[in-house]
C-alpha positions in Angstrom: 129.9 140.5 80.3 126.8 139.5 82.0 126.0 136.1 83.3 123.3 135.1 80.8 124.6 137.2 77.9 127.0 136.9 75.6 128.5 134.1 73.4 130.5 131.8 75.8 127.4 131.3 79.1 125.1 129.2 76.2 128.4 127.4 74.5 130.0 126.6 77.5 126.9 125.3 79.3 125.8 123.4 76.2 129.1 121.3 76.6 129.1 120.9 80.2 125.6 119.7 80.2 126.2 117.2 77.1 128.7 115.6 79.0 127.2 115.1 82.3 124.6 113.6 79.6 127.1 110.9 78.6 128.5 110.7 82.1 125.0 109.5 83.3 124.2 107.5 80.7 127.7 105.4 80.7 127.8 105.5 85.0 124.1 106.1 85.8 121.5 105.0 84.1 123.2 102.2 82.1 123.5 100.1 85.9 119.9 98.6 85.9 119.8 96.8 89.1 119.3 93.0 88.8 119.2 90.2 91.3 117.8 87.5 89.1 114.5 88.1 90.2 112.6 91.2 88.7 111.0 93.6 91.3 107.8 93.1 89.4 107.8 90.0 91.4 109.1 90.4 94.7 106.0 93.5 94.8 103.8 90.8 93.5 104.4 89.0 96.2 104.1 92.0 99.2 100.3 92.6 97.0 99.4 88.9 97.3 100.2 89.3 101.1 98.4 92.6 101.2 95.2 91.0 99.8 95.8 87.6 102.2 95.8 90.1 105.2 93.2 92.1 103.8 90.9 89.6 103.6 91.4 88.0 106.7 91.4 90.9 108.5 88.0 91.9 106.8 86.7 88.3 107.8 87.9 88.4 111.4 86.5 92.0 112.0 82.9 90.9 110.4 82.8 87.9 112.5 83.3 89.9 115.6 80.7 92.5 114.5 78.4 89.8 113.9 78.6 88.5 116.9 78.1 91.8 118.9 75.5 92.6 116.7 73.7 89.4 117.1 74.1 89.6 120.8 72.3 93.4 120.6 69.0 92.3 118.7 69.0 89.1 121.6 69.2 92.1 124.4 66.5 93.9 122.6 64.3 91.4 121.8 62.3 89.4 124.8 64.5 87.2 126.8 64.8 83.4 125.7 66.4 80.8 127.2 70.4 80.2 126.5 69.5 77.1 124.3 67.1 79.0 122.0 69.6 82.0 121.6 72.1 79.6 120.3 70.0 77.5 118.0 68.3 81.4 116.6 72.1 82.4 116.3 72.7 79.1 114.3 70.1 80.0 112.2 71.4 83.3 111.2 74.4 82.8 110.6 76.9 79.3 109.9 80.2 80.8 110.2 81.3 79.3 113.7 82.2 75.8 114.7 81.0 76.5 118.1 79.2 78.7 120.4 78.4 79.0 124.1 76.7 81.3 126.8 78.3 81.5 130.3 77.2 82.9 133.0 79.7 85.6 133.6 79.4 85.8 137.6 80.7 82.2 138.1 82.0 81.2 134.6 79.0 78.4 134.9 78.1 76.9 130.9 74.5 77.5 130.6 74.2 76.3 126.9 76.7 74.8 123.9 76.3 74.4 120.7 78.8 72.5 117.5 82.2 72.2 118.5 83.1 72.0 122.0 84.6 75.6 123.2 88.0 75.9 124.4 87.7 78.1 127.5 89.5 76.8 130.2 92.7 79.0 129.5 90.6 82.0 129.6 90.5 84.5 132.5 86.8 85.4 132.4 87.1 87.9 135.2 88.9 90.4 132.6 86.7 89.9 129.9 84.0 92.3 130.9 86.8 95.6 130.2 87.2 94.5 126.9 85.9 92.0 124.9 88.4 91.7 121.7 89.4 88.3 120.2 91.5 86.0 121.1 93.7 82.9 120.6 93.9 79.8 122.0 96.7 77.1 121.0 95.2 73.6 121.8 97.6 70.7 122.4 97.1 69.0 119.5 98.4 71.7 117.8 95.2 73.4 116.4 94.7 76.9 116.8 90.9 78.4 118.0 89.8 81.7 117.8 87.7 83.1 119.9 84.7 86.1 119.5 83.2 86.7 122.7 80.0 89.3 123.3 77.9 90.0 126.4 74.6 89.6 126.7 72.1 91.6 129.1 69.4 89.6 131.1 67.8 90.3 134.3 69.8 87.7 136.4 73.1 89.4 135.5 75.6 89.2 132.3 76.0 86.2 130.0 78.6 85.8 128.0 78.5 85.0 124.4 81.0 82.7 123.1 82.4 82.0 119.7 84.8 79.7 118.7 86.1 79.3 114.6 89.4 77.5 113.3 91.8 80.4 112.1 92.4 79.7 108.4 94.6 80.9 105.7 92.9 83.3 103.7 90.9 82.4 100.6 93.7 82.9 98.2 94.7 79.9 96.1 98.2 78.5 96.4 98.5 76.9 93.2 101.8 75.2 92.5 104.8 75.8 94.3 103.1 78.5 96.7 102.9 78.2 100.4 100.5 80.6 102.4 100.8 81.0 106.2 99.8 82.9 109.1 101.9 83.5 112.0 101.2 85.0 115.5 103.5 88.4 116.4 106.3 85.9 117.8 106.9 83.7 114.5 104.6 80.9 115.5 102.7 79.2 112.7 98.7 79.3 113.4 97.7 78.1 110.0 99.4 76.8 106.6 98.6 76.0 103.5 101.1 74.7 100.4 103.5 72.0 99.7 106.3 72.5 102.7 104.6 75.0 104.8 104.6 73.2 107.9 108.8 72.6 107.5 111.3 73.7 108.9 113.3 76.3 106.1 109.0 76.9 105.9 109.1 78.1 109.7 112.1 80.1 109.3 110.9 82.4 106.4 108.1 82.7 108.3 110.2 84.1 111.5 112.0 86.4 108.8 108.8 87.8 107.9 107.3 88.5 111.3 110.8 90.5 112.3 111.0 92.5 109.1 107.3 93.3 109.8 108.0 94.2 112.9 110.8 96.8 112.5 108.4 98.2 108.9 107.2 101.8 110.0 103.4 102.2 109.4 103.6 105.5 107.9 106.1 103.6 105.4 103.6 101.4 103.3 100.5 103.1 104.0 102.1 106.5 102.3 103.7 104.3 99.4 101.7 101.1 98.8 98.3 102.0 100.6 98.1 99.2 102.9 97.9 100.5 106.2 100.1 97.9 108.0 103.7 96.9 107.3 104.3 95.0 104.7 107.2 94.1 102.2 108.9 91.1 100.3 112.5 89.0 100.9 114.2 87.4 98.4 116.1 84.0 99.7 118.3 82.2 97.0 118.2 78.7 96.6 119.7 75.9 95.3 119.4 74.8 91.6 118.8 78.4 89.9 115.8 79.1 91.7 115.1 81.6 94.2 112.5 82.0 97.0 110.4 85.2 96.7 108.6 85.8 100.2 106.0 88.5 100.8 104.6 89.6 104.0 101.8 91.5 105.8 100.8 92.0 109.1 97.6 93.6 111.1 99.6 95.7 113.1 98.3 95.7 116.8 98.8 99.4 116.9 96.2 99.8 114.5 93.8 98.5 117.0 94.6 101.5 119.4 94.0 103.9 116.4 91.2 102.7 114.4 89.6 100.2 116.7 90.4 97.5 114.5 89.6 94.0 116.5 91.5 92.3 114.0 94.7 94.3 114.5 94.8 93.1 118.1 95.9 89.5 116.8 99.5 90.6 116.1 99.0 88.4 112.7 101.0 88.4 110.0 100.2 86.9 106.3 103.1 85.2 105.0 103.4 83.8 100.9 106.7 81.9 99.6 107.1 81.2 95.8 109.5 79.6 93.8 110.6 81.7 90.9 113.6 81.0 88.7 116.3 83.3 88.6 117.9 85.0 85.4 119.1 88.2 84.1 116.1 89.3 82.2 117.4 92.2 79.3 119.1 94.4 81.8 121.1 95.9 78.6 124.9 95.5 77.8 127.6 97.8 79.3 128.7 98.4 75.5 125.6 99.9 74.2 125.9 102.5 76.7 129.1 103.0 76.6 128.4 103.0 73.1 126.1 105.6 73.7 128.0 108.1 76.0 130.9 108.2 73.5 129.1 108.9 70.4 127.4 111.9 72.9 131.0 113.0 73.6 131.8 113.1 70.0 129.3 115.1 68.8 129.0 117.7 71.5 132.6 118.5 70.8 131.8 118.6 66.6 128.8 121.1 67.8 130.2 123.0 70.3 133.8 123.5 68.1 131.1 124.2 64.6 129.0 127.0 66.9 132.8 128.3 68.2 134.3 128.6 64.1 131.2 130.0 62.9 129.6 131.8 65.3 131.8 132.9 68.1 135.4 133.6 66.8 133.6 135.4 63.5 132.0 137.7 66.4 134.9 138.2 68.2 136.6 139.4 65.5 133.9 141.8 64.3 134.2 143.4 68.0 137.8 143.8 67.1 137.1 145.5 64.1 134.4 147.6 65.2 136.0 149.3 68.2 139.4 150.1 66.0 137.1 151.8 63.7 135.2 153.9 66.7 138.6 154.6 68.2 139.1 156.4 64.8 141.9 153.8 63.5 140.9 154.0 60.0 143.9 152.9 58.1 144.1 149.0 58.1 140.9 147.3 55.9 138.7 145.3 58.4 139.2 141.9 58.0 136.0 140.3 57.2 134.9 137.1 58.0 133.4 134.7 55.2 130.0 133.1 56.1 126.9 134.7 57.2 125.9 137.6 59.1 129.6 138.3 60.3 130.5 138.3 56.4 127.6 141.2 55.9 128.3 143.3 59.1 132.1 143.0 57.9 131.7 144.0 54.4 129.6 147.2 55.9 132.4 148.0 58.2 134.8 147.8 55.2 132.3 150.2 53.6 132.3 152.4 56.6 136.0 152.8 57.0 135.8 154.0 53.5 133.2 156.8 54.3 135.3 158.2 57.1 138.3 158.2 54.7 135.6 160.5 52.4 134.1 158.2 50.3 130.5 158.3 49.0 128.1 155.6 50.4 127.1 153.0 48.0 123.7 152.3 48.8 122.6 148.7 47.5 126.3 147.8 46.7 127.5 147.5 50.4 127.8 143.7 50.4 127.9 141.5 47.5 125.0 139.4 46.4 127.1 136.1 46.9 127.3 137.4 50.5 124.0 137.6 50.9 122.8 134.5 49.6 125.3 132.6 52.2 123.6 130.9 55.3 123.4 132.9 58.4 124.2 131.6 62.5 120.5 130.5 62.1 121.2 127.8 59.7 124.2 126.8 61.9 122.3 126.6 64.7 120.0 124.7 63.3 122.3 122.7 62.0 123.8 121.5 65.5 120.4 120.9 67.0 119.3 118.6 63.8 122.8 116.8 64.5 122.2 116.7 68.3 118.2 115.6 67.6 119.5 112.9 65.5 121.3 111.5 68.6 118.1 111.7 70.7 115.5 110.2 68.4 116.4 106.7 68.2 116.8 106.5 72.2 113.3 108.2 72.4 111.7 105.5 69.8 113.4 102.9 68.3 116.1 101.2 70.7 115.8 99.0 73.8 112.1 98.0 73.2 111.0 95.1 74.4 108.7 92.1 73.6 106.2 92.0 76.1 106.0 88.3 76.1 109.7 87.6 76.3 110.4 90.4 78.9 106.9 89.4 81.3 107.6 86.5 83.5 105.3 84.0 84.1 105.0 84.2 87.5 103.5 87.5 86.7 100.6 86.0 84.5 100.0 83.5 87.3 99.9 86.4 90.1 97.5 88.1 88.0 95.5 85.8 88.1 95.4 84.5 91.6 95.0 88.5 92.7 91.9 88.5 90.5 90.5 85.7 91.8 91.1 86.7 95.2 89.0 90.2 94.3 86.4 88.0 93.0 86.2 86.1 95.8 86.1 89.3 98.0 83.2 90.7 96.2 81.3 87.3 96.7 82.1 87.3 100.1 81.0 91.2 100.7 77.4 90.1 99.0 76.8 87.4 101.0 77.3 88.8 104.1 75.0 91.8 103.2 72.7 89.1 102.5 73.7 87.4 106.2 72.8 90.5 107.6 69.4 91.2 105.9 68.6 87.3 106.9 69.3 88.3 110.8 67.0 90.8 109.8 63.7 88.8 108.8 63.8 87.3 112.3 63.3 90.6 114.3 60.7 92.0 112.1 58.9 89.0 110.9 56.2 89.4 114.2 56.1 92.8 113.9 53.1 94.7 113.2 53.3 98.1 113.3 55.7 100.0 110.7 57.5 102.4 113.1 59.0 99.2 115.3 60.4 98.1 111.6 61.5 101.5 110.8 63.7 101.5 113.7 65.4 98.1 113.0 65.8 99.1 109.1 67.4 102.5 110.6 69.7 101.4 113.3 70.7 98.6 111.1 71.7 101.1 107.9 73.0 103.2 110.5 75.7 100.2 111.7 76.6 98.8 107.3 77.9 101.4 105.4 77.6 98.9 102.5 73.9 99.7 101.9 72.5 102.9 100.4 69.1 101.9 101.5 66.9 99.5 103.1 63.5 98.6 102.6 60.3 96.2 103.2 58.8 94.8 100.3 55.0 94.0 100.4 53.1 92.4 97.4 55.1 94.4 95.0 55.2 97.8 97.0 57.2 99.6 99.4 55.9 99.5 102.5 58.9 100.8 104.8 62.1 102.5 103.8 65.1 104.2 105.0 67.7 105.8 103.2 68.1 106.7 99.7 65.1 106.0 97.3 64.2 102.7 96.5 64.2 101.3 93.0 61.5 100.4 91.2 59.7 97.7 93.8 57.8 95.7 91.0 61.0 94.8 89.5 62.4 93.3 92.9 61.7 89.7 92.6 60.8 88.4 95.9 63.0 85.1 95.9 66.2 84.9 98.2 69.6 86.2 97.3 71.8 89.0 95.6 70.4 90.6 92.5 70.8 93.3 89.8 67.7 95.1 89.9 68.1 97.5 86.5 69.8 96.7 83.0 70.1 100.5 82.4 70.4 103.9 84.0 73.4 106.2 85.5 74.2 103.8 88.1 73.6 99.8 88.7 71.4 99.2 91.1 73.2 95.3 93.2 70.6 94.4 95.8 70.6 91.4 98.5 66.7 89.9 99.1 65.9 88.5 102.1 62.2 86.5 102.3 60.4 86.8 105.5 58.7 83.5 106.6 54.8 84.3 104.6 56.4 84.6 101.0 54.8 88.1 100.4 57.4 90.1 101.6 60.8 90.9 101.5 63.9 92.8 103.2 66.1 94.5 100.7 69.6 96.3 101.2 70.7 98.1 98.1 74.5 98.1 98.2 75.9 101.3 97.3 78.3 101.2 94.4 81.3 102.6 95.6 81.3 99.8 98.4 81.8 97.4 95.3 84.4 99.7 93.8 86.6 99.9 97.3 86.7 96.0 97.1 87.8 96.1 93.7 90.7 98.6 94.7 93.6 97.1 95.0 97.2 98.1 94.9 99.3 96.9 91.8 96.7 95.1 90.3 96.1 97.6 87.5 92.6 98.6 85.8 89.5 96.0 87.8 85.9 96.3 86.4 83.1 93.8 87.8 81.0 92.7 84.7 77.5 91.3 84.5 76.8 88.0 82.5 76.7 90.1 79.2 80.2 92.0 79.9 78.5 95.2 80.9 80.3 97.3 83.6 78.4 97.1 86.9 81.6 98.8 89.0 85.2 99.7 88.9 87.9 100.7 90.8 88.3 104.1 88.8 85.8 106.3 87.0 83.3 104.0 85.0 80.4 104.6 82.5 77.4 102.4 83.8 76.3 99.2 81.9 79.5 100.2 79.2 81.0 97.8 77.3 84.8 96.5 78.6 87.1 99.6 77.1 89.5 96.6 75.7 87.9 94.4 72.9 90.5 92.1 73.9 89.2 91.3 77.1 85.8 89.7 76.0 87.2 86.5 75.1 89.2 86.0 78.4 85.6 86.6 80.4 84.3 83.6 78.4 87.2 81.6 79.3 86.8 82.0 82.8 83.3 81.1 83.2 83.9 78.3 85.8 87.6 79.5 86.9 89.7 82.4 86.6 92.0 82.6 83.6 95.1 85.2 83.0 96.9 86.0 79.5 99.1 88.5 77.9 97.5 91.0 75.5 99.4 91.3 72.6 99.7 94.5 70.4 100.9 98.3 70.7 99.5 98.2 74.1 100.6 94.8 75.4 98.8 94.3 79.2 98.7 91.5 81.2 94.9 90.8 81.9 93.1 87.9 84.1 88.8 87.3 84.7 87.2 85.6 87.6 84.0 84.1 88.0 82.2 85.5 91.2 80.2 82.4 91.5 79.2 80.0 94.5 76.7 78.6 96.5 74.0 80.1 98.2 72.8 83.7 97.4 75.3 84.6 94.9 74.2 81.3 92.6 73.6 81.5 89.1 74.6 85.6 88.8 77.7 84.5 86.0 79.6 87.6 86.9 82.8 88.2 86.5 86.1 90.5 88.0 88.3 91.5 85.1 92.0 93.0 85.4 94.1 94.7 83.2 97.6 96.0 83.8 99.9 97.1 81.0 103.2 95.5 80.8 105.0 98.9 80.8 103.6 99.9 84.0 105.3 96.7 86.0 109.2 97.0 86.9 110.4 94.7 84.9 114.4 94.8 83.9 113.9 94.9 79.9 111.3 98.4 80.8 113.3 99.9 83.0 116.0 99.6 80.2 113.3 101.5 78.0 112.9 103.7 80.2 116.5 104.6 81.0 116.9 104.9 77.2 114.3 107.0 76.7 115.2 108.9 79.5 118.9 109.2 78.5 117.5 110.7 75.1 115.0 113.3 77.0 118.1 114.4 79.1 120.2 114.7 75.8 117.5 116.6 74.0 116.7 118.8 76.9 119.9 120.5 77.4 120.8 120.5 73.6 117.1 122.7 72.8 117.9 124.7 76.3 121.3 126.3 75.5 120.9 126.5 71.5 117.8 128.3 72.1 119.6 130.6 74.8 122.5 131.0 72.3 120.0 131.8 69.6 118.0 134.6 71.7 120.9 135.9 73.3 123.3 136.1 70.2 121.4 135.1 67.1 118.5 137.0 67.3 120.7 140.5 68.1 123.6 139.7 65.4 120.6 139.6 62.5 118.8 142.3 63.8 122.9 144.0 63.5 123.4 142.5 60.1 120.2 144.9 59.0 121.3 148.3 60.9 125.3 148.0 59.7 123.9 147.8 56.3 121.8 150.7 56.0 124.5 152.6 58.0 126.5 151.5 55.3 124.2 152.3 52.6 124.1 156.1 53.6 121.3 155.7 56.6 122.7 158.6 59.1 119.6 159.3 61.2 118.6 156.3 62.8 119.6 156.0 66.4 121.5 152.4 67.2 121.2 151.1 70.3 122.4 147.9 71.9 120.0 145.4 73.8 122.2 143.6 75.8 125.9 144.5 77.3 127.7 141.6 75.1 129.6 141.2 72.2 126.6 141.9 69.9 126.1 144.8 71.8 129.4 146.2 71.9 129.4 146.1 67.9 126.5 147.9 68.0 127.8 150.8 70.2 131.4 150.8 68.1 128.4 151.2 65.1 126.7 154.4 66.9 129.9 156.4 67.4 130.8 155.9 63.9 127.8 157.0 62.9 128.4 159.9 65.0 131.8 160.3 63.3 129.8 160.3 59.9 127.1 163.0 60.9 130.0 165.5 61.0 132.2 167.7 63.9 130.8 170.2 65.7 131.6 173.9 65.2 134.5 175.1 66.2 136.4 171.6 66.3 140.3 171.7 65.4 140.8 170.4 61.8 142.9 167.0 61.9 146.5 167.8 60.7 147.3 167.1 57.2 148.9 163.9 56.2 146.7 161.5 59.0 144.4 158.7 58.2 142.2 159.2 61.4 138.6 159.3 61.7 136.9 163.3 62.6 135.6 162.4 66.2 133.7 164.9 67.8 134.2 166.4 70.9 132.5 164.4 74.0 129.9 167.3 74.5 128.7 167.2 71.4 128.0 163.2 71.2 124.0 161.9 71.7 122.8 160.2 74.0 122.0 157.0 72.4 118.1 155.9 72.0 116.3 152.9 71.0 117.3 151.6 67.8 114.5 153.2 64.8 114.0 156.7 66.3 114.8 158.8 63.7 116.9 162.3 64.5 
């Protein structure tokens, strides 16, 4: 028999393969994994640490390129004294505590300004090779950073010198959260929460910083998409509760490979919650044992129904048939009594008949209560209704949970802090474009000609990738440009800060104004929208959208429609709840998602705009204990369902399909049908039954001339000689 044909490769493999079903499900998939604290959580955590790091990162490396970029329009423009460099660089920009210029020859301070700079542990003879930033631990404990940049004058190099407090990023703490940074050794440079300056504090923070360490690179920027190590650690703790930490770091290496002057710090971003700890609906051992054993039982009721009524009738037909071609004519065939073996049984009765000399009996062959009796289809049918009826409720009905019994709280609350924290990203991203176009005003505000300005607005498009163009507005015109094409200019008010400039069109047109000094003219930077859209990006936080003050979509982290309505009605209320902080909920209906909105609000350019950062996530997409039940079930049903429609509808190709199409040709063979050709499909029992039905056939044509007479007396079939047998042909070619 051949490996795919036949009766016993479909039965057989339909057994084997419902019971590794109910092995899995009882040994397998019925062990859900639960520590007390879901892993919805812990990555919680690792994300809020990914957007700490982020952020600070971000800040650092702007700072830095500030600074150098400052220090290029001072080497451009005509040389001031160190005092007036300082007080024009105060002006532009009020991110530093304090700045200096030294003269880099003999480390001599030609000017200060705010907070006194720490330089005295500094080797300023190295400084020229590279200029990236650097720490500085003071005594009393406070940590400085410092931004140098060198300035070009004709008595020799200056050095510019800035000097900022390292903070924790701006991501809220809340209750029970602590945020820290820590150097590559485990030292604590800045904290932020109730006990993050303690000892068991310190000590998480240590954990961190070594399991950051020994984190590939390749390992979380393939998986989670930030591209330093990162992770979480789960600490128990006394009274039922349980410390959740997560960590990221800016890897130093990716200094060497991306030129990142934040990466060269060696930080690492470290957040510690409290969470309590329970077993949250990881399913009970019975139901899947429950499962598995009902399985068992009705994949031995299936496979011992397809064996009685499909497989021993069949066999038994084989026997039959191949007596009767041997030419054994003398016993009745015994025929079975259901279905298509009943009918291709009665017809071999009727054919053992013929070769004794009876007349066919067309029409009369098989009885009419034969024929009206169910077939192998309807059995097989049968099993997979039986098996289905074991699949469906796993695939729909058990092992779903409530959203807001299953959904922690802590994962509402994380929600919410993550969208705050994009919110606060965006703001921060506008108002430095805005920084940047007020640095601006200050090199172009004496100029007179258009190609000096041209060159500014060029090299300084050239050095943002956040603007899709740049322009100078002059009493309601365009007067220079670079980049794309500006909008319409006589809808640009002319007052300072960030702005929408359309209410319609394909795409939203965000826009920082910057006033020169007269009132009539302006610098504007269009931001290009997918800049707001990477910002918005962020790993685990599901579905983001930035919304204007009438809950129109101005960008999104995926494919948006511009100036479309949310996609969730149930997401417009939340927005108005959050109109002075964020706010989080859970979503209730078929859909449940948890959802949060913050305000991007503040003071300065971004004032008054009442836009908002809206999230989404749905509840099933977060690995919670009660879902990955669901999911388990469901899959436990799909595995069940799979193999049971695989080998029934092998065994009904294979052996159904052939043994009706043989239920039609024994018939008319039976009925007195002597010229059509029978010819099996397949080298199997179905097709041995046919070949047993060709040579009687043979036998029924009559002997060839010449062939001896059987003796008297015998009850044996007339076989004719070998020579004179057909070749057989496809089945229907008449002869």
């Amino acid at each position: 028999m051949p490996l795919l044909g036949g009766l016993r490769p479909p039965l057989t493999a339909l057994l084997a393969l419902l019971v590794l079903v109910a092995g899995a499900t009882a040994f397998v998939l019925g062990r859900v994994q639960d520590d007390g604290v879901p892993r919805a959580v812990r990555a919680s955590q690792q994300h809020v640490a990914e957007d700490g790091a982020t952020a600070l990162g971000a800040s650092l490396n702007e700072s830095a390129t500030d600074l150098r970029r400052a220090a290029s329009m001072f080497n451009a423009a005509p040389p001031q004294d160190p005092g007036s460099v300082l007080a024009t660089l105060g002006t532009w920009y009020h991110k530093w505590r304090g700045t200096a210029i030294l003269d880099l020859p003999s480390g001599r301070l030609l000017a200060a300004h705010g907070e006194t700079v720490p330089l005295a542990a500094e080797d300023l003879d190295h400084l020229a090779e590279g200029l990236p930033p650097r720490l500085v631990h003071q005594g009393s404990g406070q940590t400085r950073l410092l931004m140098f940049a060198l300035l070009s004058r004709p008595g020799g190099q200056q050095l510019l010198v800035a000097s900022d407090s390292l903070r924790v990023p701006s991501i809220g703490v809340g209750t029970g959260r602590t945020l820290q940074v820590a150097d590559s050794h485990g030292r604590l440079l800045a904290a932020e929460g109730p006990g993050a300056l303690g000892e068991g504090a310190r000590a998480l923070a240590r954990d961190a910083v070594h399991a950051a360490a020994g984190t590939p690179l390749a390992e979380t920027a393939a998986s989670r998409g930030f591209p330093g190590p990162s992770g979480s650690l789960h600490r128990d703790a006394p009274g039922g509760s349980g410390t959740v930490v997560g960590f990221a770091a800016l890897d130093p290496r990716l200094d060497r490979a991306h030129s990142d002057p934040a990466g060269a710090l060696g930080l690492t971003v470290i957040t510690a919650v409290q969470v309590p700890q329970k077993v949250a609906g990881a399913g009970h051992p019975l139901f899947w044992l429950a499962v598995a054993g009902t399985l068992l039982l009705l994949a031995a009721a299936v496979t011992g129904t397809l064996f009685t009524l499909v497989h021993k009738p069949v066999t038994k037909l084989l026997t039959e048939a191949g007596r009767l071609a041997r030419g054994d004519v003398k016993r009745p065939v015994t025929v079975p009594r259901h279905g298509e073996p009943a009918r291709i049984g009665a017809a071999l009765e009727s054919l053992r008949r013929q070769l004794l000399g009876a007349p066919p009996r067309p029409g009369r062959t098989t009885s009419r209560r034969l024929r009206a009796r169910p077939g192998a289809r309807a059995v097989v049918a049968l099993c997979a209704l039986v098996l289905a009826c074991w699949a469906a409720p796993l695939l729909s009905g058990l092992n779903r949970p409530q959203a807001a019994q299953a959904l922690p709280q802590q994962s509402v609350t994380d929600q919410r802090l993550r969208t705050d924290t994009a919110a606060d990203r965006v703001r921060r991203s506008l108002v430095e474009g805005y920084a940047d176009l007020l640095s601006l005003t200050g090199r172009i505000a004496g100029s007179t000609g258009r190609e000096p300005i041209r060159r500014t607005l060029d090299a300084t498009l050239a050095e943002h990738p956040r603007y899709r163009s740049i322009y100078l507005v002059d009493s309601g015109s365009v007067a220079v440009h670079v980049g794309g094409t500006p909008h319409d200019p006589g809808s640009i008010r002319t007052t300072a800060g960030v702005a929408l400039l359309n209410r319609s069109g394909k795409e939203p047109v965000i826009a920082a104004v910057a006033q020169l000094g007269d009132g009539k003219r302006a610098v504007v930077g269009e931001f290009r929208t997918a800049f707001v859209s990477d910002i918005l990006t962020r790993p685990g936080l599901g579905n983001v959208w930035l919304v204007d003050d009438n809950k129109r979509v101005l960008a999104a982290d995926q494919g948006f429609i511009a100036f479309a309505g949310l996609p969730d009605s149930r997401l417009g209320p939340l927005v108005d709840a959050a109109t002075t902080a964020p706010a989080a909920s859970v979503l209730r209906g078929p859909s449940p998602a948890v959802a949060a909105a913050a305000p991007v609000s503040g003071p300065g350019p971004v004032n008054g705009l009442r836009w908002h950062v809206v999230s989404d996530q749905p509840v099933s997409w977060l690995s919670l204990p009660a879902y990955e039940v669901q999911r388990r079930t469901m899959l436990s049903g799909l595995l069940g369902l799979s193999a049971t429609v695989t080998c029934l509808a092998w065994l009904y190709i294979v052996v159904v399909r052939p043994l009706r199409a043989l239920d039609v040709s024994a018939r008319a063979l039976a009925d007195g049908d002597r010229r059509t050709v029978l010819y099996p499909r397949r080298h199997d029992e179905v097709g041995s039954i046919v070949r047993s039905l060709e040579i009687v056939r043979q036998h029924l044509v009559g002997p060839s001339p010449g062939a001896a007479p059987a003796p008297p007396g015998t009850h044996t079939a007339r076989i004719p000689p070998p020579g004179r047998r057909s070749s057989p042909v496809f089945s229907g070619r008449r002869i």
